[in-house]
ROZAFI-973047 format. One line per field, with one value per residue (C-alpha): x, y, z; residue number from 1. Coordinates in Angstrom, 2 decimals, padded with zeros to 5 digits. Example, Ala and Ser with C-alpha at 12.3 -4.5 7.8 and 13.67 -1.06 7.14 Angstrom:
ROZAFI-973047
px: c(012.30 013.67)
py: c(-004.50 -001.06)
pz: c(007.80 007.14)
vexke: c(1 2)
This chain:
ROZAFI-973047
px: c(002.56 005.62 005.36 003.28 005.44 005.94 002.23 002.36 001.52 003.31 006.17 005.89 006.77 010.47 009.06 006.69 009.69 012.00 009.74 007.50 008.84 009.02 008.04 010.88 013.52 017.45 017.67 020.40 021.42 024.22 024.12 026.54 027.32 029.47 030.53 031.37 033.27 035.76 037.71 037.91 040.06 041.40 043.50 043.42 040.81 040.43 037.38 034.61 033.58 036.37 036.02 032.49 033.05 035.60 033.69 030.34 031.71 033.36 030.20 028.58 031.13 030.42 026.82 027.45 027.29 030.31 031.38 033.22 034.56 035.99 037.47 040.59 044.06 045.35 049.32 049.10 048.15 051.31 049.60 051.21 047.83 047.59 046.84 043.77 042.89 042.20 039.26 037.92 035.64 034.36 035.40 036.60 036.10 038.06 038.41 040.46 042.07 042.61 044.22 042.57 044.26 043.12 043.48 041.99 041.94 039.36 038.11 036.28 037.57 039.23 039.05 041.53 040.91 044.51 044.35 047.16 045.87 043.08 044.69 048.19 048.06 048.96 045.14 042.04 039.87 041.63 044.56 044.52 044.08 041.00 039.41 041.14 039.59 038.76 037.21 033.92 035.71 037.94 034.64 032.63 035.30 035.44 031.11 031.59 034.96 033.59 030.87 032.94 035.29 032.08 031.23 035.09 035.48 032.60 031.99 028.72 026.08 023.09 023.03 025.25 025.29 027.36 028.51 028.16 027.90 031.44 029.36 026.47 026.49 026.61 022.79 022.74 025.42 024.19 020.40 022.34 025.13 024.86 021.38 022.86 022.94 018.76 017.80 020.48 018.83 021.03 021.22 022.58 023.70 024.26 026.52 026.96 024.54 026.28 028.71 026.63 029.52 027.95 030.08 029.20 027.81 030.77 031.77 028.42 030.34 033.17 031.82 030.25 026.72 023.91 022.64 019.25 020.10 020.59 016.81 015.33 013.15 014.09 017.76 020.86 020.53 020.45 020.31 022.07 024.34 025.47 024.83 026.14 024.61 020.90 021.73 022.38 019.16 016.98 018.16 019.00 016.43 016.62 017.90 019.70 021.54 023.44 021.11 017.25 017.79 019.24 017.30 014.37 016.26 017.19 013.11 012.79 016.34 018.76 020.64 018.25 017.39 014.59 012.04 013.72 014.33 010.68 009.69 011.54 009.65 012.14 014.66 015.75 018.04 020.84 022.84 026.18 028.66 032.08 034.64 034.86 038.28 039.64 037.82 038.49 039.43 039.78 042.45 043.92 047.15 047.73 046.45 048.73 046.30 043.89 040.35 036.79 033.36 034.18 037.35 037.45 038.23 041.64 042.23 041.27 043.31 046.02 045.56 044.77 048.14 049.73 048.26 048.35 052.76 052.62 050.92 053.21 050.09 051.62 048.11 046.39 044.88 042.11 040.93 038.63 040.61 038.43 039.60 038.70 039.55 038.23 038.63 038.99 036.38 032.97 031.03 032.52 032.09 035.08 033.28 031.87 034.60 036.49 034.22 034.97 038.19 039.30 036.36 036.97 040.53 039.27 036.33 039.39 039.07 042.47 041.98 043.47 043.25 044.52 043.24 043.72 041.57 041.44 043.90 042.05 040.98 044.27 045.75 043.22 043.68 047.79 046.68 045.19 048.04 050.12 047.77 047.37 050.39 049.39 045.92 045.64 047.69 047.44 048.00 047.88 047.80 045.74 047.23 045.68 047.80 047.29 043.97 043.58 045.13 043.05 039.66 040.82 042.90 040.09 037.38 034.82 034.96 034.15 031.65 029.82 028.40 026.76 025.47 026.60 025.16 025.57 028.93 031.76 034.06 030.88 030.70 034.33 034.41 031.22 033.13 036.33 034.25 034.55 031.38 030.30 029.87 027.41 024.82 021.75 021.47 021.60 023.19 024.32 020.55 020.35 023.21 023.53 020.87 021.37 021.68 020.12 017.01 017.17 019.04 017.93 018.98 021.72 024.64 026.28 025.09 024.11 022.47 019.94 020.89 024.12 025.86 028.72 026.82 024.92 028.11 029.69 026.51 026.61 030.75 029.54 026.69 029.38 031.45 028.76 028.85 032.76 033.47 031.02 032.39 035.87 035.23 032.61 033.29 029.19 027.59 026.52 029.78 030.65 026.74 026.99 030.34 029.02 025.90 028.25 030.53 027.85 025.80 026.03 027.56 028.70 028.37 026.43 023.17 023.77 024.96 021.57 019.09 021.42 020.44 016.52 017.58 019.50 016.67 014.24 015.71 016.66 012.74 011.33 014.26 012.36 008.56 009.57 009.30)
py: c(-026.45 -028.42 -031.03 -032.75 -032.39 -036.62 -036.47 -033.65 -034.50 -031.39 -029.53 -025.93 -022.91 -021.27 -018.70 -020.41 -023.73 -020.14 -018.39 -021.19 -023.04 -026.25 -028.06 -030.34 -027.75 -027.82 -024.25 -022.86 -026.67 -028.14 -030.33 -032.78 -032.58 -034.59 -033.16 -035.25 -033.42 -033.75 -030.29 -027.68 -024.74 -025.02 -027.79 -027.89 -026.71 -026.92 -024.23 -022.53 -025.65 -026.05 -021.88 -023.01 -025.81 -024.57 -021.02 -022.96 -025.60 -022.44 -020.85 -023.99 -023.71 -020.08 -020.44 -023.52 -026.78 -029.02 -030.34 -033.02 -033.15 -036.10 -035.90 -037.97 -037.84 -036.04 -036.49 -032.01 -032.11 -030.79 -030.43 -032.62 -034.99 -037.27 -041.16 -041.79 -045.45 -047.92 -048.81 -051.71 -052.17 -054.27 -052.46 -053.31 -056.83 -057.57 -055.91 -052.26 -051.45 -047.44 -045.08 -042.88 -039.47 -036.52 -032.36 -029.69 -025.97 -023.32 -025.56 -028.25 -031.19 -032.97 -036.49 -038.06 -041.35 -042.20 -044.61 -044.13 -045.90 -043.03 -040.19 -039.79 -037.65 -034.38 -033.37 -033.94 -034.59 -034.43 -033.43 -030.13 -033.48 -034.52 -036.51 -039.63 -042.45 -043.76 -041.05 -043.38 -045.43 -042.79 -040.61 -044.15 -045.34 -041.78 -042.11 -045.84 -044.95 -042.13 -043.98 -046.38 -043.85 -042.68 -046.21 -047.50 -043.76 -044.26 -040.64 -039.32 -036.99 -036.10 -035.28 -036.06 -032.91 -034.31 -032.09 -032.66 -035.99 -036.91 -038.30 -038.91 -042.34 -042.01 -042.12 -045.01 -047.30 -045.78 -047.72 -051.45 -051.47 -049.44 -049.97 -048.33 -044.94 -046.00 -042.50 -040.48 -037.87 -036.83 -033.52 -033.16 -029.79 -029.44 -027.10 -027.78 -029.29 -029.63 -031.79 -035.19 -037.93 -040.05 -043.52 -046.65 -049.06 -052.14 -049.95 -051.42 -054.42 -052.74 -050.08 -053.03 -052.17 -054.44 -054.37 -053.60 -050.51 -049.81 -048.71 -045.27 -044.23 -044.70 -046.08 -044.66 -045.37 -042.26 -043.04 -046.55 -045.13 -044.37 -041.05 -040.55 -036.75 -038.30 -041.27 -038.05 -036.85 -039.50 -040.86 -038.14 -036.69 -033.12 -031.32 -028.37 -025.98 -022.46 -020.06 -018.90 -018.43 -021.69 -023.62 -022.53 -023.13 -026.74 -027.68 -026.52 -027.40 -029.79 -031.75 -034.23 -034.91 -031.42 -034.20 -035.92 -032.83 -031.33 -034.63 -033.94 -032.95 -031.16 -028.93 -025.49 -022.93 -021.05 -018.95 -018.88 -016.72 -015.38 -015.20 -012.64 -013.38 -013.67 -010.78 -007.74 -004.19 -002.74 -005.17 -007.27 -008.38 -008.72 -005.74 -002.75 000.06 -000.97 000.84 000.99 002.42 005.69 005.95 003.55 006.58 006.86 003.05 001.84 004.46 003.68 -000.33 000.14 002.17 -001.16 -003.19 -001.97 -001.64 -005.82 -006.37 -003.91 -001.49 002.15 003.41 006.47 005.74 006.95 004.61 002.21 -001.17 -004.58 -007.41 -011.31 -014.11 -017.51 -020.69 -020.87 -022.91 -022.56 -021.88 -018.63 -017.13 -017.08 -017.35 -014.03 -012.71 -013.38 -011.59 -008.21 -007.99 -006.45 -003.97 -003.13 -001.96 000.25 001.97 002.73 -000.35 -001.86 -005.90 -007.85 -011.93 -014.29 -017.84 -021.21 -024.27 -025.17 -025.19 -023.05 -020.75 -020.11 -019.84 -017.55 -014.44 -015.28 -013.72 -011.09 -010.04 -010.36 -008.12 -005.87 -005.61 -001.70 -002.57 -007.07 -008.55 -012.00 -015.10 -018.14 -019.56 -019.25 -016.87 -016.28 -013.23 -011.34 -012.56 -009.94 -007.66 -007.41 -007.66 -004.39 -002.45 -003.27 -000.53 -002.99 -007.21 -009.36 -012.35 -012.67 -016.36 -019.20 -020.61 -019.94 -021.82 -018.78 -017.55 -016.06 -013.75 -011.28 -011.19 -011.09 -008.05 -006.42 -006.23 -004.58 -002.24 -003.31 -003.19 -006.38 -007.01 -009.78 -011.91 -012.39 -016.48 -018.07 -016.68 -013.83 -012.49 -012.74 -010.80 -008.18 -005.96 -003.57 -000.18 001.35 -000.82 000.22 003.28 003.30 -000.10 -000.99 -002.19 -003.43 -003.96 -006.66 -008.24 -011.36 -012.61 -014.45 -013.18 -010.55 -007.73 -007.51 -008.13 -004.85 -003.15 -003.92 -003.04 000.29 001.08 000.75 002.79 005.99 006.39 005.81 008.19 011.05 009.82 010.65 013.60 015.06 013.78 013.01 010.97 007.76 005.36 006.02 005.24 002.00 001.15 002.09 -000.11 -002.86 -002.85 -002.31 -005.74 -008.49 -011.36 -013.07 -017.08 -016.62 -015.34 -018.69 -020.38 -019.91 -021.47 -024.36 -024.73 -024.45 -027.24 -029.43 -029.11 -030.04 -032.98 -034.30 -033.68 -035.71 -038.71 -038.53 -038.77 -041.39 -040.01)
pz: c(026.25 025.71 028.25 025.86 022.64 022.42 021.39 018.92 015.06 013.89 015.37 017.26 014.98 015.51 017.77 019.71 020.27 021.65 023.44 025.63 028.90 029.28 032.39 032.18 032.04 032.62 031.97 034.59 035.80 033.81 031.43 030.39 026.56 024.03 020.62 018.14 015.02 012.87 013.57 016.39 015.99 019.30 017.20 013.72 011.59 007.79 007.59 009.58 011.21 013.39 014.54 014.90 017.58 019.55 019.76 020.86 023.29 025.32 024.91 026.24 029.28 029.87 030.34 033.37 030.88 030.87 027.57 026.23 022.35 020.61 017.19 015.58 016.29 012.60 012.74 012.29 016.40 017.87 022.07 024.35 024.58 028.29 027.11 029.36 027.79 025.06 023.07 020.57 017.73 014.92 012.01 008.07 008.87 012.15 015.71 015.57 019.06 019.34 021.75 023.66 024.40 027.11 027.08 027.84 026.80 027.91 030.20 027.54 028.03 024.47 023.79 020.76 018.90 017.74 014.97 012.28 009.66 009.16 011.07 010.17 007.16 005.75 005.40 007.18 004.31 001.02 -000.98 -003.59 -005.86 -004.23 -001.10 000.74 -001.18 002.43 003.34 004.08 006.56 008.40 009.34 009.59 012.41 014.00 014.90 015.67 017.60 019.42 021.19 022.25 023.96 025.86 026.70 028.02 030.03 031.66 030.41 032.09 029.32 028.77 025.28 022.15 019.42 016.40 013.16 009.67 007.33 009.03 011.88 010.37 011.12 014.56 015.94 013.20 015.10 018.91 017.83 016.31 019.12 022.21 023.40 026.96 025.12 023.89 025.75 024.98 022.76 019.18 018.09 014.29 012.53 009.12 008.32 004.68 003.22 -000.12 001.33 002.08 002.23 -001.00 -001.31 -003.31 -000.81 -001.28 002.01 003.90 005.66 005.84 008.63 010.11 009.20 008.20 004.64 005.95 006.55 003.05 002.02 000.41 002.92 006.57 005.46 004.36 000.76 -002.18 -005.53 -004.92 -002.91 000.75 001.88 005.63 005.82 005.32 008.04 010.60 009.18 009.77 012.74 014.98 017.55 016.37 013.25 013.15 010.52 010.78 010.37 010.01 006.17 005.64 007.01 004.91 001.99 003.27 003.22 -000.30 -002.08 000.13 -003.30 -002.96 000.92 001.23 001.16 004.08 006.28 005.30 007.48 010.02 012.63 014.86 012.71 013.65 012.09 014.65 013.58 014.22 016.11 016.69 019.65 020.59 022.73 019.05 016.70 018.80 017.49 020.88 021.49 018.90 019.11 015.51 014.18 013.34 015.67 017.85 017.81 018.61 017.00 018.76 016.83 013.70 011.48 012.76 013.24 010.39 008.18 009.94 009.34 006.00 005.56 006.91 004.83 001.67 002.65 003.41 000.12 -001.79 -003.14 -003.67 -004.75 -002.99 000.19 -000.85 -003.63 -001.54 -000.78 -000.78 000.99 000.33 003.00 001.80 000.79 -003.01 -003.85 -006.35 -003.28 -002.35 -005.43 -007.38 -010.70 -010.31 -008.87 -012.41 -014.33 -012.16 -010.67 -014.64 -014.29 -010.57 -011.12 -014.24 -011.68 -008.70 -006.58 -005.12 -003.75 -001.74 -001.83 000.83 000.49 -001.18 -002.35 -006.16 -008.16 -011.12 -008.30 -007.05 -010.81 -011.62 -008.97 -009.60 -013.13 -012.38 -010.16 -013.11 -015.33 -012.70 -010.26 -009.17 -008.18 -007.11 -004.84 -003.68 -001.02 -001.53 002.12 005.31 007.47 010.55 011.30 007.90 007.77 011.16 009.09 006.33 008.11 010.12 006.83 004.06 003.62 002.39 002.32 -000.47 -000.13 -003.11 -002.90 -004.19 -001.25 002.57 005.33 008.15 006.84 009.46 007.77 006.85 010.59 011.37 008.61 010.15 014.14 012.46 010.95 006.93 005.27 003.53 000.10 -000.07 -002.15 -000.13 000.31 003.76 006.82 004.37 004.42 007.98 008.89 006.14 005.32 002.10 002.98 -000.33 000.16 004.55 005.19 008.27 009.07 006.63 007.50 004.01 000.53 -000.98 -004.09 -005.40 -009.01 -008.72 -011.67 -012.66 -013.28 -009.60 -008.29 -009.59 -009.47 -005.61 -005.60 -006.86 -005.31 -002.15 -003.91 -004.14 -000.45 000.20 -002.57 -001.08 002.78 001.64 -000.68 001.28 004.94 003.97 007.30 005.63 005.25 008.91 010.07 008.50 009.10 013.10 012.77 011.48 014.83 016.60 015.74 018.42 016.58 019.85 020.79 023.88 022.24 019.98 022.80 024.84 021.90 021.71 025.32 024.55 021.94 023.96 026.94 024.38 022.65 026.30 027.23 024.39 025.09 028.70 027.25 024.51 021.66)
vexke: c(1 2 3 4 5 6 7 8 9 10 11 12 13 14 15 16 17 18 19 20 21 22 23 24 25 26 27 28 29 30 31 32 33 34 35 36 37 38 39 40 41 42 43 44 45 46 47 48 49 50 51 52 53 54 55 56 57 58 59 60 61 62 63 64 65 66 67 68 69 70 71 72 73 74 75 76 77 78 79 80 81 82 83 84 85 86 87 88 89 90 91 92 93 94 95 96 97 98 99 100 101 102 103 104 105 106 107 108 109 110 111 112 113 114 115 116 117 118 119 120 121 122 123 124 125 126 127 128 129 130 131 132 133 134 135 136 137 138 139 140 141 142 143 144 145 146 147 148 149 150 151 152 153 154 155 156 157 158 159 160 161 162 163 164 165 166 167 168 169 170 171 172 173 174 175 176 177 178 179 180 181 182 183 184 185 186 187 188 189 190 191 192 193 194 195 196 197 198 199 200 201 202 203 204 205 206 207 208 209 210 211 212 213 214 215 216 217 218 219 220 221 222 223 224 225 226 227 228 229 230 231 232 233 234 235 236 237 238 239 240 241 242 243 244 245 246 247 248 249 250 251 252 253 254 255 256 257 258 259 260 261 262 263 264 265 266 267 268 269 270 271 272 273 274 275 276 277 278 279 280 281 282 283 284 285 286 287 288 289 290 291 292 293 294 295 296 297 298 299 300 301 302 303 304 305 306 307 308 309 310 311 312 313 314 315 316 317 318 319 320 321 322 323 324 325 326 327 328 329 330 331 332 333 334 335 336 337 338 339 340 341 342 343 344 345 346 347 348 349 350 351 352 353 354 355 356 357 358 359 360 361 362 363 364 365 366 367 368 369 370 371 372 373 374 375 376 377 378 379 380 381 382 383 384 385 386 387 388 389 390 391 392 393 394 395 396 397 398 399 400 401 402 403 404 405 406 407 408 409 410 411 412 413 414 415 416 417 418 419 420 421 422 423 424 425 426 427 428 429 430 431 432 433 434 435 436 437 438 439 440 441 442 443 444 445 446 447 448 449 450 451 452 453 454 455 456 457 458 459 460 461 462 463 464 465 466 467 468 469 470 471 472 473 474 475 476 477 478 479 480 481 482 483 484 485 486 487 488 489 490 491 492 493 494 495 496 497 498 499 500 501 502 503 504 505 506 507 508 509 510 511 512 513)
């Protein structure tokens, strides 16, 4: 039984940690949480992170919790923000004072750091020319910051659940300075492991940490450097990541810290979910024709129509349309992706692009508009509008990468009824499930070798069943595109094993361990 975990020498499998009670249980009472990230949507948000934590922390709400986030004060923040205090710490050499602002939307409850030095600046984390060279110190005073907003409000939690290697040092400074917090259980998800927050360690007095702390094993030192993600690792309570897949990848290839996290005796893979207030067919504000799985034929014809006149395509309707929303980065695939888009426009495919990131990325896809203006059309922005648009007007979505944590936009594709083009890695695998290898099950297709030629071969295999759907009115693209809308992608199934989590980690706080 769980009441006994402290004195466990190995942890519980998944199933048995999801499916057991717990005698000390705060299932159904609420419990008070504070987030600690870097991005929430409900403000600003650079990628899926900041969907991620404004999605989960209403979520949280839903199910009776109250929550608390606290991120910085970027200059991008347009709310009208309540001042609610001041706050002080020991930072780059000499005491910091910081503003404290106050809001609340969907009934979380937002806490700002304001500190211009690090905040007040046209990006969150870096320009298209690279990262803030104080990077280390802006994320560095955000964890330090951020308990001491908890500490001056008097702010009353149970539990802390921090995101990412931005606040990685934070269960690091609760154990040297805020011995009030000592049983105040950490929960830390990695949502990226690739990104670890690796700095040369001249930054060690600077965020006002000892150099004993600066060790290989239970420290904060990598390769004679500072590595933020692997403080989170080995000092928080529990460990979590994005999805099932993932996280088994994490124990056997993590960029160096799989050795760490196979240690770590608590660590759990969730996936992740969408909001549904925001991905909605049935009624989407943004869409040209609102529609469900009992009439997606109609609706999504009559998106697609719309979309293809904002991008300027005068192609049949009938040639099968693939859309790509991402950031333009190595991870998503884009090498791949310019090995086929030539070949795809010789086999009848038209394809639409809205993103930005690299500048080699972006360059590239402007090219292949230029080569082939009838059949690629491009966007470099985010646009949160056309981005609607082309999830509901695509007939099949695009997300052929190198790695994905959990992965939204296959899921955001999947509720609008596109099916999803996909390599099988992380929360990829877990959500899409190939229909030639399951036709039963399938709701996509998908494919292993991360190359160009599986790629296409995947693109076409799609293309089989389109072709013979369109041509033939044949049943199989409309059963998948049905089990794709059908899938429950929403946050409170997430929502409820964060609970289990959270109950846990504040259990083992309670026995010691």
């Amino acid at each position: 039984m769980f009441y006994n975990l402290a004195g466990l020498k190995s942890a519980p499998t998944r199933d048995e940690f999801l499916t057991q009670r717990m005698n000390y249980n705060f299932m159904g009472e609420d419990m008070k949480i504070v987030m600690v990230v870097s991005e929430s949507a409900a403000y600003i948000k650079a990628g899926g992170l900041g969907d991620v934590i404004h999605s989960l922390a209403k979520a949280l709400i839903k199910l009776g919790h109250s929550l608390y986030v606290i991120m910085p004060k970027y200059s991008k923040i347009k709310a009208s923000l309540k001042g609610v205090g001041q706050g002080k710490v020991f930072f780059d050499g000499i005491w910091q004072e910081f503003n404290i602002y106050e809001d609340i939307k969907d009934h979380v409850r937002y806490y700002f750091i304001d500190f211009p030095k690090y905040y007040q600046r046209e990006y969150i984390y870096a320009t298209p020319k690279g990262e803030y060279e104080d990077n280390p110190l802006r994320f560095g005073f955000l964890s330090l910051a951020s308990l001491e907003v908890i500490k001056s409000l008097g702010i009353e939690l149970n539990l802390i659940h921090i995101h990412d290697w931005h606040t990685g040092l934070l269960p690091l400074y609760k154990k040297l300075y805020y011995p009030e917090f000592e049983r105040t259980p950490t929960v830390f998800t990695i949502h990226n492991a690739m990104h670890q927050g690796i700095y040369d360690p001249h930054f060690i007095p600077m965020l006002n940490l000892p150099w004993e702390v600066f060790h290989p094993y239970q420290g904060i030192e990598f390769y004679g450097k500072i590595n933020f993600l692997k403080a989170g690792i080995a000092f928080c309570d529990i460990l979590t990541t994005v999805s099932p897949s993932y996280a088994e990848e994490l124990r056997h290839y993590a960029y160096g810290l799989e050795g760490l996290i196979r240690e770590k005796k608590y660590f759990f893979g969730i996936l992740n979910g969408i909001d549904y207030d925001i991905w909605n067919p049935e009624a989407d504000k943004l869409i040209k024709h609102n529609y469900t799985v009992k009439n997606f034929s109609k609706g999504k014809w009559i998106n697609k129509k719309h979309l293809k006149e904002i991008f300027g395509l005068k192609t049949r309707d009938e040639k099968p349309l693939v859309g790509m929303v991402s950031r333009l980065t190595s991870q998503k695939g884009l090498d791949i992706v310019q090995g086929i888009v030539c070949e795809a426009v010789r086999e009848g495919f038209d394809l639409v692009f809205l993103g930005s990131g690299e500048e080699r990325y972006q360059d590239m896809l402007i090219e292949f508009m230029k080569k082939h203006p009838e059949s690629v059309r491009v966007r470099i922005e985010y646009n949160e509008e056309l981005a609607h648009k082309i999830f509901a007007g695509a007939d099949m979505f695009l997300m052929p990468s190198l790695f994905e944590p959990c992965g939204l936009s296959q899921m955001i594709a999947m509720r609008y009824g596109t099916v999803p083009i996909v390599r099988a890695t992380g929360g990829l695998k877990d959500t899409v499930l190939d229909f030639v290898k399951d036709p039963h099950e399938g709701n996509g297709f998908s494919f292993e070798e991360y190359s160009r030629k599986d790629l296409m071969h995947a693109l076409l295999k799609a293309r089989v069943f389109y072709d013979m759907y369109i041509c033939d009115h044949s049943k199989e693209w409309g059963e998948i595109v049905k089990r794709c809308m059908k899938r429950d992608f929403s946050w409170e199934r997430s929502a409820r094993e964060y609970e289990r989590i959270y109950s846990t980690a504040i259990m083992l706080k309670s026995y010691g361990s």
